[in-house]
N, CA, C and O atoms as a GROMACS GRO file, in nm:
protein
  460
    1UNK      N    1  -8.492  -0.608  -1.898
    1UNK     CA    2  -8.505  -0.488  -1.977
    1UNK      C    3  -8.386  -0.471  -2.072
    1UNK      O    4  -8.409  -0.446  -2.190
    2UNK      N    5  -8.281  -0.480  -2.034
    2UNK     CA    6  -8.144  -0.468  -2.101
    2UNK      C    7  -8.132  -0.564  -2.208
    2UNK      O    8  -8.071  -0.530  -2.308
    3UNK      N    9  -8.204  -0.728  -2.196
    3UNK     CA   10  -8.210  -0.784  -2.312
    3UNK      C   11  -8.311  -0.722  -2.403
    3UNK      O   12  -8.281  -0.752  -2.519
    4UNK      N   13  -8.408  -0.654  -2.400
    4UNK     CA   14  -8.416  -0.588  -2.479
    4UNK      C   15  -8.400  -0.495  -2.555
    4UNK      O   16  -8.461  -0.474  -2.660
    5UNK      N   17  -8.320  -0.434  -2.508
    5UNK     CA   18  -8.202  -0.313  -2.533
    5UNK      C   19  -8.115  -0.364  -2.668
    5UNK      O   20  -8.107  -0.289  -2.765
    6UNK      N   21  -8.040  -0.523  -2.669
    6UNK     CA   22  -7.992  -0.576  -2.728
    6UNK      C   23  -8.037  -0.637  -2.832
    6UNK      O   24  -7.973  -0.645  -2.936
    7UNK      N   25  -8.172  -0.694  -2.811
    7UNK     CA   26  -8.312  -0.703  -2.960
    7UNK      C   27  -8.275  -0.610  -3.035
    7UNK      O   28  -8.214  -0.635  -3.138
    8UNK      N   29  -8.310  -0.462  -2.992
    8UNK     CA   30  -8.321  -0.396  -3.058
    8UNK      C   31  -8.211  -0.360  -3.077
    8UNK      O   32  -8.194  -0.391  -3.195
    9UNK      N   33  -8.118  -0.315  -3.042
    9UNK     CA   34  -7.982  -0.297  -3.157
    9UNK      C   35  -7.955  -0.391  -3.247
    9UNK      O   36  -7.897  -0.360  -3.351
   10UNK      N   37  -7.999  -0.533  -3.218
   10UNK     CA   38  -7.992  -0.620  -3.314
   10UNK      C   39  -8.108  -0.626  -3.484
   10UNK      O   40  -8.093  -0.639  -3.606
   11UNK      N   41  -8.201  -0.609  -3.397
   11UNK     CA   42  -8.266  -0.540  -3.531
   11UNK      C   43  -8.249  -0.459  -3.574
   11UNK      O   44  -8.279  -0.466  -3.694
   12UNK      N   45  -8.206  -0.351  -3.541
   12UNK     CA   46  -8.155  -0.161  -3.631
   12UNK      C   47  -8.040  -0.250  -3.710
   12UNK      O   48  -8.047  -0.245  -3.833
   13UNK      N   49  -7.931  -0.333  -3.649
   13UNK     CA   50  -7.834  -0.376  -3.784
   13UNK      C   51  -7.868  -0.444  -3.899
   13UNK      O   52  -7.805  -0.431  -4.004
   14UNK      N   53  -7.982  -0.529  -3.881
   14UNK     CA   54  -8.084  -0.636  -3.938
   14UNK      C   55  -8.085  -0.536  -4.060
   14UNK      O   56  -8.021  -0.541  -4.166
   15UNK      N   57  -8.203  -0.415  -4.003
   15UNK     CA   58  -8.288  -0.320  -4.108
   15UNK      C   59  -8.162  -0.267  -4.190
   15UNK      O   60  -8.171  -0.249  -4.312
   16UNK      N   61  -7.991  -0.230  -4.087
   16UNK     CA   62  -7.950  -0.187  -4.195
   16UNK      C   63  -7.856  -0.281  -4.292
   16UNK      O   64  -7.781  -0.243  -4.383
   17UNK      N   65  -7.875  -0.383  -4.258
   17UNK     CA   66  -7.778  -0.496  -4.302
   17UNK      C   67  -7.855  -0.515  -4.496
   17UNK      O   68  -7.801  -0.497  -4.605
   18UNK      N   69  -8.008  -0.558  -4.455
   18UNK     CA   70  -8.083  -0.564  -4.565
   18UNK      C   71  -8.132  -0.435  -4.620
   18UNK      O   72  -8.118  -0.432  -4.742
   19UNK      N   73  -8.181  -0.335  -4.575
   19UNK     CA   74  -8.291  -0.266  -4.650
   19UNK      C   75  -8.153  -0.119  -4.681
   19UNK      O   76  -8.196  -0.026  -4.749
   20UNK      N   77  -8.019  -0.107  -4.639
   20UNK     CA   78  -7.967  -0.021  -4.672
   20UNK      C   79  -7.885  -0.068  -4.796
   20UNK      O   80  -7.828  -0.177  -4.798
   21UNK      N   81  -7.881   0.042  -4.921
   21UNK     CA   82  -7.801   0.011  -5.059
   21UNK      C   83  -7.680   0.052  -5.049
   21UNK      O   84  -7.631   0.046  -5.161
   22UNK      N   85  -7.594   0.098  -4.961
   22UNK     CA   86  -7.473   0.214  -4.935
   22UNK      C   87  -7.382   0.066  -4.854
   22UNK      O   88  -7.386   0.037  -4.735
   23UNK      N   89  -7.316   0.004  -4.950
   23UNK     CA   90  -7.196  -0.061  -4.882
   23UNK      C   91  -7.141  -0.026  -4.735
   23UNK      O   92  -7.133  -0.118  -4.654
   24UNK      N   93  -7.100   0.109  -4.697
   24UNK     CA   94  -7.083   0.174  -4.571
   24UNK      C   95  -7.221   0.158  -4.473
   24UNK      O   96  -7.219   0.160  -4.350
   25UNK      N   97  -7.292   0.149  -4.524
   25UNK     CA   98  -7.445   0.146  -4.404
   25UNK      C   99  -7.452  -0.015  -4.414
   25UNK      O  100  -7.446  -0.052  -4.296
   26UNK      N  101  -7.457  -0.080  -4.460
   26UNK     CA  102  -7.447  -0.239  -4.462
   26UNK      C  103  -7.359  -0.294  -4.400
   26UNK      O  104  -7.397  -0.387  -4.329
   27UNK      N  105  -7.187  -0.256  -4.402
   27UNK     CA  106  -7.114  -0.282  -4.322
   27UNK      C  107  -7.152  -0.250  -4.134
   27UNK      O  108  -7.148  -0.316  -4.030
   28UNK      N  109  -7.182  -0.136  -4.169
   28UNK     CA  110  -7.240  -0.083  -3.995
   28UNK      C  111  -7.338  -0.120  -3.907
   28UNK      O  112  -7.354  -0.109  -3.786
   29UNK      N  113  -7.429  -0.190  -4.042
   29UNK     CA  114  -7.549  -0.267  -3.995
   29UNK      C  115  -7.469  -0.378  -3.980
   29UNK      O  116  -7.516  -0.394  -3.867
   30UNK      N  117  -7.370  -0.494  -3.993
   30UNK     CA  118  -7.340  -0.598  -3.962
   30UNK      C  119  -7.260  -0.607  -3.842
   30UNK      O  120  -7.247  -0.707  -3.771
   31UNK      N  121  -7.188  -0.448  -3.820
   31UNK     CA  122  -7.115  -0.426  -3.692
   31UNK      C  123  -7.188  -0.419  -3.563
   31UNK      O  124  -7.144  -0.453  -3.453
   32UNK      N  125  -7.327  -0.361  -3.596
   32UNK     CA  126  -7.460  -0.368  -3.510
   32UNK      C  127  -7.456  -0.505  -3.462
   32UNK      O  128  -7.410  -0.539  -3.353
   33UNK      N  129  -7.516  -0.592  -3.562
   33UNK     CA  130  -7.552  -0.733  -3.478
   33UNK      C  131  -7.459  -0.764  -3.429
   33UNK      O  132  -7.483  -0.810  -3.317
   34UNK      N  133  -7.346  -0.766  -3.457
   34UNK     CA  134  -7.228  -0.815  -3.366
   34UNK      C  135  -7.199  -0.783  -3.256
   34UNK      O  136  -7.166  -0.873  -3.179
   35UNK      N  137  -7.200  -0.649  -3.210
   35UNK     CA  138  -7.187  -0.595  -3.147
   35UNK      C  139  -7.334  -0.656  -3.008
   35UNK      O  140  -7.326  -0.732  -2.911
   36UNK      N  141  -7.426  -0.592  -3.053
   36UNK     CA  142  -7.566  -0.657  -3.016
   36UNK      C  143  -7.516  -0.795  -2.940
   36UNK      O  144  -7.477  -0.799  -2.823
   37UNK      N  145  -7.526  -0.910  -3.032
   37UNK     CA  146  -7.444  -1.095  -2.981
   37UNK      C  147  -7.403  -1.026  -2.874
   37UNK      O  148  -7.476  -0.989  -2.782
   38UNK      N  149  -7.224  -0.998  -2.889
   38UNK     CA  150  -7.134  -0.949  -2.796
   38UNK      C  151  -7.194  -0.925  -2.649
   38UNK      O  152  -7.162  -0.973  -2.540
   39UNK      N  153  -7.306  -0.820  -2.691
   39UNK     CA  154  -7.326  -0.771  -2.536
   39UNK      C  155  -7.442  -0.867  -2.487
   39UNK      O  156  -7.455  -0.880  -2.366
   40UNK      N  157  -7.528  -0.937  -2.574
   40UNK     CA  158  -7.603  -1.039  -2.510
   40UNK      C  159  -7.516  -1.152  -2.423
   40UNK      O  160  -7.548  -1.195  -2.312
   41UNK      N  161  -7.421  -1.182  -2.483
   41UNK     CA  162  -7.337  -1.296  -2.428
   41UNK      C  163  -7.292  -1.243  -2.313
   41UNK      O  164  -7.335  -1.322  -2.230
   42UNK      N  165  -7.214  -1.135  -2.237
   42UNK     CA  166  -7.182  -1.045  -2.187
   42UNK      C  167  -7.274  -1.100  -2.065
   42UNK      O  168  -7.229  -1.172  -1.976
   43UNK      N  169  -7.436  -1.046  -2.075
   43UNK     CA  170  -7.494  -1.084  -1.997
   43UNK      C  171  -7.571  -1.180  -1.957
   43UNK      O  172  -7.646  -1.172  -1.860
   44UNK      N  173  -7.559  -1.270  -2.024
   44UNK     CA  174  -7.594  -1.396  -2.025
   44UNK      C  175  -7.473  -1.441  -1.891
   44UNK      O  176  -7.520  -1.524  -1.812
   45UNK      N  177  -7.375  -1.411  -1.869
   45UNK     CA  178  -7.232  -1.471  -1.749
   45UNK      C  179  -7.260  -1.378  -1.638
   45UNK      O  180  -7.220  -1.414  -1.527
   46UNK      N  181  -7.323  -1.263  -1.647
   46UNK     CA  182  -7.333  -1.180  -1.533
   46UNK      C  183  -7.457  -1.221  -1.430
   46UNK      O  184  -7.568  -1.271  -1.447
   47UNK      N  185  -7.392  -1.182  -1.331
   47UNK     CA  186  -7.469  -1.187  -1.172
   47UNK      C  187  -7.468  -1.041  -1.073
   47UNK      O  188  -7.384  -0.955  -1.046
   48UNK      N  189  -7.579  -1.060  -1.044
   48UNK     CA  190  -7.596  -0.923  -0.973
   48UNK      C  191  -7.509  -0.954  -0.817
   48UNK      O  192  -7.518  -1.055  -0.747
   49UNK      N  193  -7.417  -0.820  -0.789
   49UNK     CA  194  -7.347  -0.843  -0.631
   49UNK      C  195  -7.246  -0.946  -0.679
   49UNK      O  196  -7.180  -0.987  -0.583
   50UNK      N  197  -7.192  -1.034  -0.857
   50UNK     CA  198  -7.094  -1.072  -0.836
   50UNK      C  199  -6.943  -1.032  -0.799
   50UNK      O  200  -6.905  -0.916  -0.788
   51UNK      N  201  -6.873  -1.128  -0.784
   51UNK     CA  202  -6.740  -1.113  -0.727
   51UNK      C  203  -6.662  -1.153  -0.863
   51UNK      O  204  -6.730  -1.233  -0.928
   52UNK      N  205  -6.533  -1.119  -0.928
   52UNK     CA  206  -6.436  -1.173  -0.991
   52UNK      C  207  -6.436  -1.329  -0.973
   52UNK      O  208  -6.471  -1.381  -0.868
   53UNK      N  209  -6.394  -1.400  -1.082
   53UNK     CA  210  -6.379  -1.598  -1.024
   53UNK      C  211  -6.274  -1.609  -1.047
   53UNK      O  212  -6.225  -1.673  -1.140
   54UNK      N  213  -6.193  -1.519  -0.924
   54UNK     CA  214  -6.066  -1.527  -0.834
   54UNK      C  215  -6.096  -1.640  -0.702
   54UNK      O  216  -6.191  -1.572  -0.664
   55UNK      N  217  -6.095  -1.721  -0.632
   55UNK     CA  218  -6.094  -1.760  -0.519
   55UNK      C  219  -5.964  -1.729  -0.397
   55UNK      O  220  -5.848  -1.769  -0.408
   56UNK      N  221  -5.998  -1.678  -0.324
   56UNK     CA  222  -5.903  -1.668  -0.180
   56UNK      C  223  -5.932  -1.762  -0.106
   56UNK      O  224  -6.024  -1.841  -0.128
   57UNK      N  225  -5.841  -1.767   0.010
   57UNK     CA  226  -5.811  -1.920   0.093
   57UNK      C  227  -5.910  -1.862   0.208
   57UNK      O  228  -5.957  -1.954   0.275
   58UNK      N  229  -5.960  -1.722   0.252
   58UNK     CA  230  -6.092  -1.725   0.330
   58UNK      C  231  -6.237  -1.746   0.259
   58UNK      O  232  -6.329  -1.701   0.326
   59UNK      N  233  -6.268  -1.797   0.152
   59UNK     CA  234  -6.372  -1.865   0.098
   59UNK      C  235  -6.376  -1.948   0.090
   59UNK      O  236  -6.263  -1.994   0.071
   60UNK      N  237  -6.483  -2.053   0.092
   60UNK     CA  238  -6.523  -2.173   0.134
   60UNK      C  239  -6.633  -2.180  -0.044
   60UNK      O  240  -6.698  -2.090  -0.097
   61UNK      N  241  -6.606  -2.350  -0.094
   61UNK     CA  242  -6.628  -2.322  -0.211
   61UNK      C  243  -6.705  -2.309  -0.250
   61UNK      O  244  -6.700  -2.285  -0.371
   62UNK      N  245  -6.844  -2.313  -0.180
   62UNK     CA  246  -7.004  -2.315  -0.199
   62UNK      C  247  -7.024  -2.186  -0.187
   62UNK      O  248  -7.124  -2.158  -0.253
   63UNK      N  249  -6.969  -2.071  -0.126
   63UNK     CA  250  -6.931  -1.928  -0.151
   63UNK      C  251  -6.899  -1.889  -0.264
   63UNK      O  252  -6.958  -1.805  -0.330
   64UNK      N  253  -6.795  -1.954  -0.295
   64UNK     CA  254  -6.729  -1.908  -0.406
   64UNK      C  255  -6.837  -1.930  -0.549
   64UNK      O  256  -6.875  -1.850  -0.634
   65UNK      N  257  -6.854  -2.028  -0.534
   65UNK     CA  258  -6.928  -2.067  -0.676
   65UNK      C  259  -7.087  -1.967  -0.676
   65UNK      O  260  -7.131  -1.910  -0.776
   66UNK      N  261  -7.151  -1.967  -0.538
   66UNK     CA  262  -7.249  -1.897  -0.576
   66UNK      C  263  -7.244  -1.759  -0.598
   66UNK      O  264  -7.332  -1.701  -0.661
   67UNK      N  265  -7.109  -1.683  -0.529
   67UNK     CA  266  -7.103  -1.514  -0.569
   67UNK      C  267  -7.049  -1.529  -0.701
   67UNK      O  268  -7.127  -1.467  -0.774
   68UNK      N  269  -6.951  -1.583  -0.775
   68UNK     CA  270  -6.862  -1.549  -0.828
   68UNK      C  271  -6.938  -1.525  -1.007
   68UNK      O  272  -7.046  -1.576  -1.035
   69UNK      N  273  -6.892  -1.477  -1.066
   69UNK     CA  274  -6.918  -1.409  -1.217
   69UNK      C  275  -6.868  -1.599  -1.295
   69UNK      O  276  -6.795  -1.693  -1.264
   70UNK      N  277  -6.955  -1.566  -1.391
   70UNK     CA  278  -6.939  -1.698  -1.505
   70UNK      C  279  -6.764  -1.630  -1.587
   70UNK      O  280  -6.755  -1.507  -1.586
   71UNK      N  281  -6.685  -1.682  -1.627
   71UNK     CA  282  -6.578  -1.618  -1.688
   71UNK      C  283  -6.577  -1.673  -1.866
   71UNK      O  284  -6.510  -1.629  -1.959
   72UNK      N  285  -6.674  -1.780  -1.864
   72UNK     CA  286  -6.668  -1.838  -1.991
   72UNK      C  287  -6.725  -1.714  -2.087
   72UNK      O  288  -6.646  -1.646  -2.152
   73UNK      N  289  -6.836  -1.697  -2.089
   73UNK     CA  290  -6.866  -1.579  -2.195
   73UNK      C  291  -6.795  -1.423  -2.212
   73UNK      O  292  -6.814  -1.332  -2.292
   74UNK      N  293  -6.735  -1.433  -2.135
   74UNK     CA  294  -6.595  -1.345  -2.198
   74UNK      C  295  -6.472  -1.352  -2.198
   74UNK      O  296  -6.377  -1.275  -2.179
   75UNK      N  297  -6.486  -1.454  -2.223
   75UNK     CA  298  -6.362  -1.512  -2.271
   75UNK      C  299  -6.408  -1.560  -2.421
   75UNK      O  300  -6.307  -1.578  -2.490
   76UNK      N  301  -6.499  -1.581  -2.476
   76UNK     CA  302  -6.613  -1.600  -2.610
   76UNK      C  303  -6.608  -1.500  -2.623
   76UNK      O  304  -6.558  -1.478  -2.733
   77UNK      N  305  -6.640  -1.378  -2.554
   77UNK     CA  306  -6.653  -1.257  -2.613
   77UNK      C  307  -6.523  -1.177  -2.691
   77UNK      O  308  -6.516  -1.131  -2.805
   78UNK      N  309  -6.431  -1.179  -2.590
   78UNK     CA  310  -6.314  -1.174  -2.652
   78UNK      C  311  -6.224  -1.232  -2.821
   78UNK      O  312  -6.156  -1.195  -2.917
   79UNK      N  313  -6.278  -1.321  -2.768
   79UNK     CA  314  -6.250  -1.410  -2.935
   79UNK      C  315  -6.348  -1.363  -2.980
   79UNK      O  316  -6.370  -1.456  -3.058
   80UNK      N  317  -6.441  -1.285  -3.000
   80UNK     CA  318  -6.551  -1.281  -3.131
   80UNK      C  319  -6.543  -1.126  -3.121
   80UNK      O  320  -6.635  -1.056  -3.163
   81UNK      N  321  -6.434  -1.075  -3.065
   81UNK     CA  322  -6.414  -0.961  -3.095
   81UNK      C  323  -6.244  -0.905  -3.214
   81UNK      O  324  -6.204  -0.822  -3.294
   82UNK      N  325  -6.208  -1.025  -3.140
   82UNK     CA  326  -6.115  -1.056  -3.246
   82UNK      C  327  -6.050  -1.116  -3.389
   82UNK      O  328  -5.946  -1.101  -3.454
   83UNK      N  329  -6.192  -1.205  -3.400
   83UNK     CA  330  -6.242  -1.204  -3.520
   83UNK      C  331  -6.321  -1.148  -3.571
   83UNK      O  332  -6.318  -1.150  -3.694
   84UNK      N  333  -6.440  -1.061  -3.495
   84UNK     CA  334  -6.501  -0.948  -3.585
   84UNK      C  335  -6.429  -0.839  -3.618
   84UNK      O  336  -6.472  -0.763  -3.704
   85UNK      N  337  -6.304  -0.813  -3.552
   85UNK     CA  338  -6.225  -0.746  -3.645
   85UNK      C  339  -6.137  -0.775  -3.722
   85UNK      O  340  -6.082  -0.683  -3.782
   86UNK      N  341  -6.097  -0.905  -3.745
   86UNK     CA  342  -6.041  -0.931  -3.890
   86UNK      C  343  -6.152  -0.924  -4.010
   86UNK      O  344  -6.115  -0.888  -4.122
   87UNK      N  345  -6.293  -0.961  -3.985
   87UNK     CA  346  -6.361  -0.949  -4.076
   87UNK      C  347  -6.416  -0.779  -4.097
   87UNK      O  348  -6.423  -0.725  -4.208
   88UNK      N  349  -6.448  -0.714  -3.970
   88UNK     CA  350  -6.431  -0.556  -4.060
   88UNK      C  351  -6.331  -0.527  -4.150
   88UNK      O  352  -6.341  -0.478  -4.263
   89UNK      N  353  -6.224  -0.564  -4.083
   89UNK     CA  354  -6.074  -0.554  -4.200
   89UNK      C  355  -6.110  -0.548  -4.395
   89UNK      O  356  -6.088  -0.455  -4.473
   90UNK      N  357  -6.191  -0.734  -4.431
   90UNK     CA  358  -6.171  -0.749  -4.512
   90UNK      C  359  -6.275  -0.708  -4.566
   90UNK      O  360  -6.283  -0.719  -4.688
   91UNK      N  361  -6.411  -0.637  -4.475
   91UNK     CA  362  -6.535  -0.610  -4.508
   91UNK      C  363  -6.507  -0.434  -4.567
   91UNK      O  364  -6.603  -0.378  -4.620
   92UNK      N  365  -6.383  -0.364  -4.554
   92UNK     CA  366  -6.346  -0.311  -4.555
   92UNK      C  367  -6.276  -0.284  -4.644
   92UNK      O  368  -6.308  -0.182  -4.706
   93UNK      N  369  -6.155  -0.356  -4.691
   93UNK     CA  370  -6.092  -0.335  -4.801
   93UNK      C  371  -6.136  -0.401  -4.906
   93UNK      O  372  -6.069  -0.380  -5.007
   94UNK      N  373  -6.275  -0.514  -4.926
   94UNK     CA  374  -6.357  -0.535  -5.026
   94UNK      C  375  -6.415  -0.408  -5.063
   94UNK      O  376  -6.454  -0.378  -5.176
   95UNK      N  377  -6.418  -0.324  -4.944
   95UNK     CA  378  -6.518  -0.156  -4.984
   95UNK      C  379  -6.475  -0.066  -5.088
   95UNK      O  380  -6.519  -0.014  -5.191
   96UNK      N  381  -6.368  -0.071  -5.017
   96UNK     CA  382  -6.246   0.011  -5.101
   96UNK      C  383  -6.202  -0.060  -5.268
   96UNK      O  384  -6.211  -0.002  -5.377
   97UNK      N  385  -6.168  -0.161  -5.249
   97UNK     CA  386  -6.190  -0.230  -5.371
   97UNK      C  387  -6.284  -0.194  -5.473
   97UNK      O  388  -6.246  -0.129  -5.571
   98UNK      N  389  -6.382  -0.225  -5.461
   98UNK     CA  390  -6.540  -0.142  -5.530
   98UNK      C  391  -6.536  -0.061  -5.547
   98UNK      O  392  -6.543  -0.027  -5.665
   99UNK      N  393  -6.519   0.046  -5.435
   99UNK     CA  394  -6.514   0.160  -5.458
   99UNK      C  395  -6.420   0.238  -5.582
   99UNK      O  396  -6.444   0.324  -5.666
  100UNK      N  397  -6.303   0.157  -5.546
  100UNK     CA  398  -6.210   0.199  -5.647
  100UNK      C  399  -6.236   0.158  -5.778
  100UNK      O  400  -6.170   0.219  -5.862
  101UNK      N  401  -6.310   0.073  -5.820
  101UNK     CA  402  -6.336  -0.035  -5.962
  101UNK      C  403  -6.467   0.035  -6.035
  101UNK      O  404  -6.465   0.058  -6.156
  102UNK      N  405  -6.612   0.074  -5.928
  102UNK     CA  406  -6.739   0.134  -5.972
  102UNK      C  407  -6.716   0.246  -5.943
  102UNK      O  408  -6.772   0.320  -6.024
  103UNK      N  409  -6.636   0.328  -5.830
  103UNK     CA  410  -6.656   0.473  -5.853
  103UNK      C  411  -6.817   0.495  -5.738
  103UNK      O  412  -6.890   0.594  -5.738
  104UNK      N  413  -6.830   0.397  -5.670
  104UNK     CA  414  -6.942   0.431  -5.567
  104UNK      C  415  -6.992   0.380  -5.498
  104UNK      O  416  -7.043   0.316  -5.590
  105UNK      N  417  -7.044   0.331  -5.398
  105UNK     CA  418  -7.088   0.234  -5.257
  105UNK      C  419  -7.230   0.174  -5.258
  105UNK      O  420  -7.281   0.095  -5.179
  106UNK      N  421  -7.303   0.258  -5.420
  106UNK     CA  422  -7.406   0.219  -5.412
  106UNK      C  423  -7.436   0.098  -5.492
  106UNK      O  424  -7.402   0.072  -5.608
  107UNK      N  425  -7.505   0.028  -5.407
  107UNK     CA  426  -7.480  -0.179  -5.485
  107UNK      C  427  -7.615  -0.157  -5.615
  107UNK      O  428  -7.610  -0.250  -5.694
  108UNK      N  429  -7.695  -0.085  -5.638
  108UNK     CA  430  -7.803  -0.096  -5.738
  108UNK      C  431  -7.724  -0.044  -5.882
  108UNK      O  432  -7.727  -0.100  -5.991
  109UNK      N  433  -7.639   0.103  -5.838
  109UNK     CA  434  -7.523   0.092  -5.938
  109UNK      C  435  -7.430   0.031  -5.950
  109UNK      O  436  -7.361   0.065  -6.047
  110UNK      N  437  -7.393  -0.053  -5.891
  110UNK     CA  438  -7.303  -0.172  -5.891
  110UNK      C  439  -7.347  -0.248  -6.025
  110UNK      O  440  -7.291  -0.254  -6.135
  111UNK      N  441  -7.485  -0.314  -5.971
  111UNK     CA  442  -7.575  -0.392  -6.042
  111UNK      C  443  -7.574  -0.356  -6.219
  111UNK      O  444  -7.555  -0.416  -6.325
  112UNK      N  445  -7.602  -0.243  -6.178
  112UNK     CA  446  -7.651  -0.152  -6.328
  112UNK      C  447  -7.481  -0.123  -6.444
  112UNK      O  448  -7.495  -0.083  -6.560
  113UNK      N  449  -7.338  -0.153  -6.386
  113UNK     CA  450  -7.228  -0.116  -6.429
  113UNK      C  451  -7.240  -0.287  -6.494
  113UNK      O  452  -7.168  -0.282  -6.594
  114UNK      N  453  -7.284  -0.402  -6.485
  114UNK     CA  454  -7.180  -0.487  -6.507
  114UNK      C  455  -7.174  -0.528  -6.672
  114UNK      O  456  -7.248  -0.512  -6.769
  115UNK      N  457  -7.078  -0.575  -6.653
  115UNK     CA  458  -7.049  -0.606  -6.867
  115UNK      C  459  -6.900  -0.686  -6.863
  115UNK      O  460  -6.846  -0.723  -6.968
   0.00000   0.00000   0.00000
């Protein structure tokens, strides 16, 4: 059920990635899918009743491996959180940029200014 939870936030960024004209709603729609990925990956490593993939010296390793949580996809997650925020950064001060040059966020007047 929850992967579909994540479809669909992934499509609401989709709809606003493409069908929104407002630089600010396009950016938010791209923070969507990311975000969306993020938490798919998230659960893609999770196990129900897991344990941390800590091992103690009273576990035996066929224990260990079958309770224990995957650690790889967040540790991926992490890094793609840290580069999705260098790219809000520059997705960001490209905004501002524009903004400051057209005087507005809307890309059809963007379109309509150039010379």
């Amino acid at each position: 059920m929850i992967y579909y939870l994540c479809f669909l936030v992934f499509l609401i960024g989709v709809y606003g990635a493409l069908c929104k004209k407002n630089i600010v709603k396009i950016i938010l729609g791209l923070m969507l899918m990311e975000y969306a990925v993020n938490l798919f990956i998230v659960l893609v490593g999770y196990r129900k009743g897991g344990i941390a993939p800590i091992m103690n010296k009273s576990m035996s390793l066929s224990e260990f491996v079958s309770k224990s949580v995957d650690p790889l996809p967040q540790a991926f997650v992490l890094t793609s959180i840290v580069i999705g925020l260098g790219i809000l950064s520059l997705m960001v001060a490209v905004a501002i940029r524009l903004y400051e040059r057209y005087g507005t966020f809307d890309i059809t007047e963007m379109k309509k200014l150039r010379g």
